[in-house]
C-alpha positions as CSV (number, residue, x, y, z in Angstrom):
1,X,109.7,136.7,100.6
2,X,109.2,133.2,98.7
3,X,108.0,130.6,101.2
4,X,110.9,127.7,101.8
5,X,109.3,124.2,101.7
6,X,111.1,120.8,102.6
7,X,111.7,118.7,99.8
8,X,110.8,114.9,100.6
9,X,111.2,111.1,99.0
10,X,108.4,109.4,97.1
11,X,107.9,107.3,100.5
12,X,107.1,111.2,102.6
13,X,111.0,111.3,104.1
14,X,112.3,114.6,104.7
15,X,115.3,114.9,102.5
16,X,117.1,117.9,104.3
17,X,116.4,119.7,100.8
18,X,114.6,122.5,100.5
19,X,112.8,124.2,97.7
20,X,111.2,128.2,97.1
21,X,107.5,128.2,95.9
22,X,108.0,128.6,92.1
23,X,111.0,126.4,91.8
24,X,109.4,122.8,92.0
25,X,109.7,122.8,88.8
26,X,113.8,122.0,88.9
27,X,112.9,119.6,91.4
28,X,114.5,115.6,90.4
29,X,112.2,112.7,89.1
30,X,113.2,111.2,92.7
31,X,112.0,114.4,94.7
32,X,108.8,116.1,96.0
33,X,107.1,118.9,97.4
34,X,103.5,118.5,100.2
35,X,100.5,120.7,100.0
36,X,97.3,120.1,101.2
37,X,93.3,120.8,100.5
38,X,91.3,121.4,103.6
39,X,87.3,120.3,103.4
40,X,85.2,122.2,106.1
41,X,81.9,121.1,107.2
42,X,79.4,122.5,109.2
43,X,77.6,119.5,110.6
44,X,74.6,121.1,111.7
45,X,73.8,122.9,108.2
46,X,75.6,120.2,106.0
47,X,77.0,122.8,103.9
48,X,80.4,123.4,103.0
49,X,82.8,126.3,103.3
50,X,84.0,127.7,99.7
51,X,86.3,130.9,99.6
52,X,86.5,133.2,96.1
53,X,90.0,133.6,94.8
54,X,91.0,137.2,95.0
55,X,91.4,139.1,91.3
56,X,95.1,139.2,91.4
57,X,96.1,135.4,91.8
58,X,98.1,134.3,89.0
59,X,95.8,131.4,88.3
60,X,92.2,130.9,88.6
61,X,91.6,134.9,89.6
62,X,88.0,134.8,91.3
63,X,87.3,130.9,91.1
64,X,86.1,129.4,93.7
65,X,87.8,126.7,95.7
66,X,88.1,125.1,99.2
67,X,91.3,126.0,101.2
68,X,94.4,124.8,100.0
69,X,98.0,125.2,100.1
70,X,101.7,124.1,100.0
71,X,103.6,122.8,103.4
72,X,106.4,125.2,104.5
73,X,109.9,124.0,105.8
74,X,109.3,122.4,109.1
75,X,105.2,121.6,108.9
76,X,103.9,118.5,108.6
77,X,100.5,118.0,106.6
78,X,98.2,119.1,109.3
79,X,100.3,121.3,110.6
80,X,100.0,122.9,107.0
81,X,96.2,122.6,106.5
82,X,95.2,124.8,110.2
83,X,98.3,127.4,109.4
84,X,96.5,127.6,105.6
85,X,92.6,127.7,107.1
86,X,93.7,130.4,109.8
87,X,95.4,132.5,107.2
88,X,92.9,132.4,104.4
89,X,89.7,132.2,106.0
90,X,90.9,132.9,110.2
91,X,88.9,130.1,111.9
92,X,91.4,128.1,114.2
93,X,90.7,124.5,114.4
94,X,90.9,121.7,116.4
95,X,93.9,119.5,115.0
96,X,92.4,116.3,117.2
97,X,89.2,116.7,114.8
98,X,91.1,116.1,111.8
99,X,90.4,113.6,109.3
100,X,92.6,111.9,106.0
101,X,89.8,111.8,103.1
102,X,92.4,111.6,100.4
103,X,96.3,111.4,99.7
104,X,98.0,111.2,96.2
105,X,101.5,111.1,94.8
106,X,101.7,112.5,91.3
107,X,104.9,111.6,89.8
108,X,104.1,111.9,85.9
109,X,100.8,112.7,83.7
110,X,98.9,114.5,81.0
111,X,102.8,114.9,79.3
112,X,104.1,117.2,82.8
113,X,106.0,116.3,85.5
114,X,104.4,117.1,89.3
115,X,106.3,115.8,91.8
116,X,103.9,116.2,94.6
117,X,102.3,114.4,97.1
118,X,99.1,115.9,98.6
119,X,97.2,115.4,101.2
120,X,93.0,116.2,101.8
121,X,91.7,116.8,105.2
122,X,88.1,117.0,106.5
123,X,87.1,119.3,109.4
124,X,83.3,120.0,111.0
125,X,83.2,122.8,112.6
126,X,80.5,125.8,113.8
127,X,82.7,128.7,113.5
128,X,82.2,130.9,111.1
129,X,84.5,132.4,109.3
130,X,86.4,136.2,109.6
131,X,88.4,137.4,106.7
132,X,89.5,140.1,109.4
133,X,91.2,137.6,111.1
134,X,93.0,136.1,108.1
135,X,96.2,136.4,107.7
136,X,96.8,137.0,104.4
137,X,94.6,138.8,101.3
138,X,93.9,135.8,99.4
139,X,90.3,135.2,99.2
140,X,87.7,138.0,98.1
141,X,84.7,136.3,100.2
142,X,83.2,133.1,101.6
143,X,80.1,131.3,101.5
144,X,78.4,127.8,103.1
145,X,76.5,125.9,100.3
146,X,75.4,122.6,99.8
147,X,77.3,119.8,97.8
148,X,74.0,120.9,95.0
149,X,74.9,124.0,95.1
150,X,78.8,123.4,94.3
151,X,78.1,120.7,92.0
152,X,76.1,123.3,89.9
153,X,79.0,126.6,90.7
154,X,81.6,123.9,89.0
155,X,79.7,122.2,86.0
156,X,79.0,126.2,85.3
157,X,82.8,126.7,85.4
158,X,83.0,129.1,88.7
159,X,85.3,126.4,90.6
160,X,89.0,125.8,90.5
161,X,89.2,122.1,88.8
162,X,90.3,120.3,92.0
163,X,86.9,121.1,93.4
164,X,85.7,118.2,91.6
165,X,87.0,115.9,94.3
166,X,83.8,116.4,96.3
167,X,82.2,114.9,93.8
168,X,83.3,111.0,95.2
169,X,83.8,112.4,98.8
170,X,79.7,112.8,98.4
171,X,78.7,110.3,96.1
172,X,80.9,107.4,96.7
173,X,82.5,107.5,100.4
174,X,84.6,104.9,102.5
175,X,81.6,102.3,103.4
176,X,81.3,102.8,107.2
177,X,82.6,99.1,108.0
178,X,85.8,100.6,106.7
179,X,86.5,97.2,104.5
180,X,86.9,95.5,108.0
181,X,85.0,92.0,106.3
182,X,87.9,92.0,103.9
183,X,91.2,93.4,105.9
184,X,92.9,90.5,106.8
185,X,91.3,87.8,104.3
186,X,93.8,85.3,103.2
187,X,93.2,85.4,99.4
188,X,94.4,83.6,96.3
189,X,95.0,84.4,92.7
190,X,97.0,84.8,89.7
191,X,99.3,87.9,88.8
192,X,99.0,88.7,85.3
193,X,100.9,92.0,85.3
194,X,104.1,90.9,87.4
195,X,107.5,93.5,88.2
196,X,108.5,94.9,85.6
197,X,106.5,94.3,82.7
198,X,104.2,97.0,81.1
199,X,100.3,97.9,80.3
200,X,99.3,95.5,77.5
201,X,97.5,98.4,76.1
202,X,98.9,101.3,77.6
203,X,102.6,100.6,76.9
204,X,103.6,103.2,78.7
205,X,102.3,102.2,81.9
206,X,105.1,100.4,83.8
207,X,104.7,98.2,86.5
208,X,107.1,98.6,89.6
209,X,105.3,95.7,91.3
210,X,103.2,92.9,91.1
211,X,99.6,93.1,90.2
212,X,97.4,90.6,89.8
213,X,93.7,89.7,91.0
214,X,91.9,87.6,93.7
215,X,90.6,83.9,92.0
216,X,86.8,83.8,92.3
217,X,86.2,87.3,94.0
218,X,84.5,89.6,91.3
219,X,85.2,93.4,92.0
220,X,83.1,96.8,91.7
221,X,83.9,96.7,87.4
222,X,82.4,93.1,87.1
223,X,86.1,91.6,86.8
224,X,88.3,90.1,89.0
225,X,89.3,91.7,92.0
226,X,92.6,94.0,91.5
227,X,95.3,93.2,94.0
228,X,98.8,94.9,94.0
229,X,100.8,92.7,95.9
230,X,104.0,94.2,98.1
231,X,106.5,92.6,99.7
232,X,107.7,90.3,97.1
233,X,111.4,91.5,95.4
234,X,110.6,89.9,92.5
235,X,107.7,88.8,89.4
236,X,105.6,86.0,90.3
237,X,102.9,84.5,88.4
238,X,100.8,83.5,91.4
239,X,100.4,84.3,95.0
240,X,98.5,83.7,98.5
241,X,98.6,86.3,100.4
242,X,96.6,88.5,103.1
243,X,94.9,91.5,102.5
244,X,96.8,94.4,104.5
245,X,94.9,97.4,103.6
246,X,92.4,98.7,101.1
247,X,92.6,101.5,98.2
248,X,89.3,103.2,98.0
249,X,88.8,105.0,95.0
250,X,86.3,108.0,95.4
251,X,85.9,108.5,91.5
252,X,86.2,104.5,90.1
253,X,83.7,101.3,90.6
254,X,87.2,99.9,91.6
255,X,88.9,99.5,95.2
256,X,92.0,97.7,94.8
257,X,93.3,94.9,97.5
258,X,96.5,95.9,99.1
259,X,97.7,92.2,99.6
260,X,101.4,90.8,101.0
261,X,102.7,87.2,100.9
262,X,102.0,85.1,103.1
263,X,101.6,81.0,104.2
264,X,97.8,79.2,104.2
265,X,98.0,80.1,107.7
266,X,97.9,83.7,107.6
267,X,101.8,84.0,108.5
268,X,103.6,86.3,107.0
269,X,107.5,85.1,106.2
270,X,110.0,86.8,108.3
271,X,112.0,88.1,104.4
272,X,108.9,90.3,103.8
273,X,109.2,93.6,104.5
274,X,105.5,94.9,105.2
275,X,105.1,98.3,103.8
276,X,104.1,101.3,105.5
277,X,101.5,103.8,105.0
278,X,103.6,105.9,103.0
279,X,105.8,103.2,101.3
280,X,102.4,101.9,99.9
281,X,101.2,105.2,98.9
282,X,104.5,105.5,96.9
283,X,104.5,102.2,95.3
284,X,101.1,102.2,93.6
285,X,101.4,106.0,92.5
286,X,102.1,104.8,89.4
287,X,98.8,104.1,88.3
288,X,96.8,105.6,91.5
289,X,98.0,108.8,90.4
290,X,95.2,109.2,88.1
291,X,92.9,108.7,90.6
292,X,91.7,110.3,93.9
293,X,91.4,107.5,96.6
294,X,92.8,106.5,100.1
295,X,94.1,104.1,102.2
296,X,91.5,102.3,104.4
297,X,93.0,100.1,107.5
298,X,96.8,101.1,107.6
């Protein structure tokens, strides 16, 4: 029987829609399916749990590739990524050890439509794992290695592509202040890509919001540092503002500033709606969607 998943808003709202795997594809430009990656850990070896793709799969027979699967009707995300760990590899896991290293919302690229938000979760954990316990016949066999040792399994082509996310997680984590010496900054600067407009360069690159850059900070490329500024219902050319939140990007020199208007005081006007989690995720997936990042200090 085709697995039944809940079909949700760009912003992570249940719709009360559902979708069967295989389907997405008839899915609106307005609606979305979850699925989620799972990285495990073992903290005292520092190696990393892989799983072989059984010779049957449709896609990527006998690849290797971490756990990873779509949420059913009902789950949330992490209710998704221990129901997908237990079936394919049988380890149950703690859901309080959980961590976020990545979300994306993929909307449009490469000429295809996605439609999918997804979610990648970190777990250390000692148990090992037993595909007699799984719950399903999806993965031929398992190994621990080293981030070398899948870094060499993927540039020889042995991985699935979405492998290559470790590849930042590793080499360019979350700094462990967590951006705390910029959340909260009341910053300055000009918006030279305001609502509406489009990519001087890449004209088909439209921008939903404001973006714009911080006067006299320089970021990771050398330039100014990017801002998207939310909260504002219409193009401006200028702005102050407080920084809200931070977009890491694991595979970019870049983080970009979340940033929402506010007075020299640090007050925030009572008219501006201050985004959620979710709401920000949705409203820079326009351009984030090329990139594999998360949200630091929402």
């Amino acid at each position: 029987m085709s697995e039944l998943w809940d079909v949700y808003t760009i912003d992570r709202k249940v719709t009360g829609k559902t979708c069967l795997r295989g389907e997405q594809g008839n899915l609106s430009e307005d609606e979305f399916h979850l699925w989620v990656m799972v990285w495990i850990k073992n903290p005292e070896t520092e190696k990393y749990l892989i799983s072989q793709r059984v010779a049957d799969k449709d896609t990527d027979p006998l690849k290797w590739e971490t756990v990873a699967g779509h949420s059913i009707k009902g789950e949330t995300s992490l209710d998704s990524a221990l129901r997908e760990v237990k079936e394919e590899v049988g380890i149950t896991l703690d859901p309080k050890k959980a961590q976020i290293l990545a979300t994306k919302v993929a909307t449009s690229f490469d000429g295809r439509r996605h439609n999918w938000i997804r979610d990648s979760y970190y777990f250390e954990t000692t148990k090992e794992p037993d595909l007699t316990k799984a719950t399903t016949k999806e993965v031929e066999q398992t190994k621990w290695l080293s981030f070398t040792e899948i870094r060499k399994m993927y540039e020889n082509g042995e991985c699935c592509l979405n492998m290559g996310d470790l590849y930042g997680f590793e080499l360019n984590p979350v700094p462990e202040n967590r951006y705390q010496d910029i959340i909260g900054q009341i910053v300055r600067g000009k918006i030279d890509r305001p609502m509406g407009s489009y990519h001087p360069r890449h004209k088909d690159l439209f921008y939903p919001v404001n973006y714009g850059y911080v006067d006299g900070v320089t970021g990771g490329d050398g330039e100014e540092q990017d801002i998207y500024l939310l909260g504002e219902n219409t193009a401006v050319a200028e702005y102050t503002g407080k920084v809200i939140a931070v977009y890491h990007r694991y595979d970019d020199k870049e983080t970009k500033w979340i940033v929402v208007p506010c007075n020299e005081n640090g007050d925030v006007p009572s008219g501006v709606n201050i985004p959620s989690r979710e709401e920000i995720y949705a409203q820079i997936s326009f351009q984030e969607q090329f990139y594999n990042g998360v949200l630091v200090g929402m």
